[in-house]
C-alpha positions in Angstrom: -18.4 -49.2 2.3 -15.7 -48.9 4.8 -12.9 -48.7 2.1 -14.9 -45.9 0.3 -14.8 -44.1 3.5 -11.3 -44.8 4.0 -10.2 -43.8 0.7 -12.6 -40.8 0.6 -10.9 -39.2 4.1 -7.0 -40.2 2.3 -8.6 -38.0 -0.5 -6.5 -34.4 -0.7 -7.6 -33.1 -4.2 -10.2 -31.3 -2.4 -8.3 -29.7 0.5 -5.9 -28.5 -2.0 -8.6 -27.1 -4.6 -10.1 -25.1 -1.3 -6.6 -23.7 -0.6 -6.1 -22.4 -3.9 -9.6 -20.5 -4.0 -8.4 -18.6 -0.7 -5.5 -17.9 -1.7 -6.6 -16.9 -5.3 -9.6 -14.7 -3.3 -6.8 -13.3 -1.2 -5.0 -12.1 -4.4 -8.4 -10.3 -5.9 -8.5 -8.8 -2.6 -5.3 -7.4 -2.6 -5.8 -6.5 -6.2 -8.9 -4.4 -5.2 -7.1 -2.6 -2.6 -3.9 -1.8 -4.3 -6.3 -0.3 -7.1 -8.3 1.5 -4.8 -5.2 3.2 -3.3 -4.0 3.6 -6.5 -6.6 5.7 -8.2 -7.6 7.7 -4.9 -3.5 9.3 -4.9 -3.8 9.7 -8.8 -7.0 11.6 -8.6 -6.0 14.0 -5.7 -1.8 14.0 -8.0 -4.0 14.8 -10.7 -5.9 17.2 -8.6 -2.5 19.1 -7.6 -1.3 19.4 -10.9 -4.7 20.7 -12.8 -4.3 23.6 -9.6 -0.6 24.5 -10.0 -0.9 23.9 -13.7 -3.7 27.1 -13.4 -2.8 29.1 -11.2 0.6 29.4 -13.3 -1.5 30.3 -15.6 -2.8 33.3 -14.0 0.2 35.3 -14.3 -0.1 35.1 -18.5 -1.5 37.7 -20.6 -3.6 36.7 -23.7 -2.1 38.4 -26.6 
């Protein structure tokens, strides 16, 4: 019982599968936020253009 103790504590594969979940969670989270950011600016870019694009427009006749 005492070497299965021993050996379980001298045991890393664990400890390392834990690290990479965090650090494969912190990647997803910086994912989501870089995503986020990402399609907030193209909606209001987007935004900006659809209103210059228009009021360009205005200026046109329709022949």
């Amino acid at each position: 019982m005492i070497k299965f103790i021993k050996n379980f504590r001298a045991d890393e594969n664990g400890a390392v599968t834990v690290d990479w979940v965090v650090l494969t969670a912190a990647v997803v989270g910086l994912a989501v936020a870089a995503y986020s950011t990402i399609e907030t600016n193209s909606k209001a870019l987007i935004g900006a253009a659809a209103t210059a694009v228009s009021g360009e427009n205005d200026g046109f006749s329709k022949e």
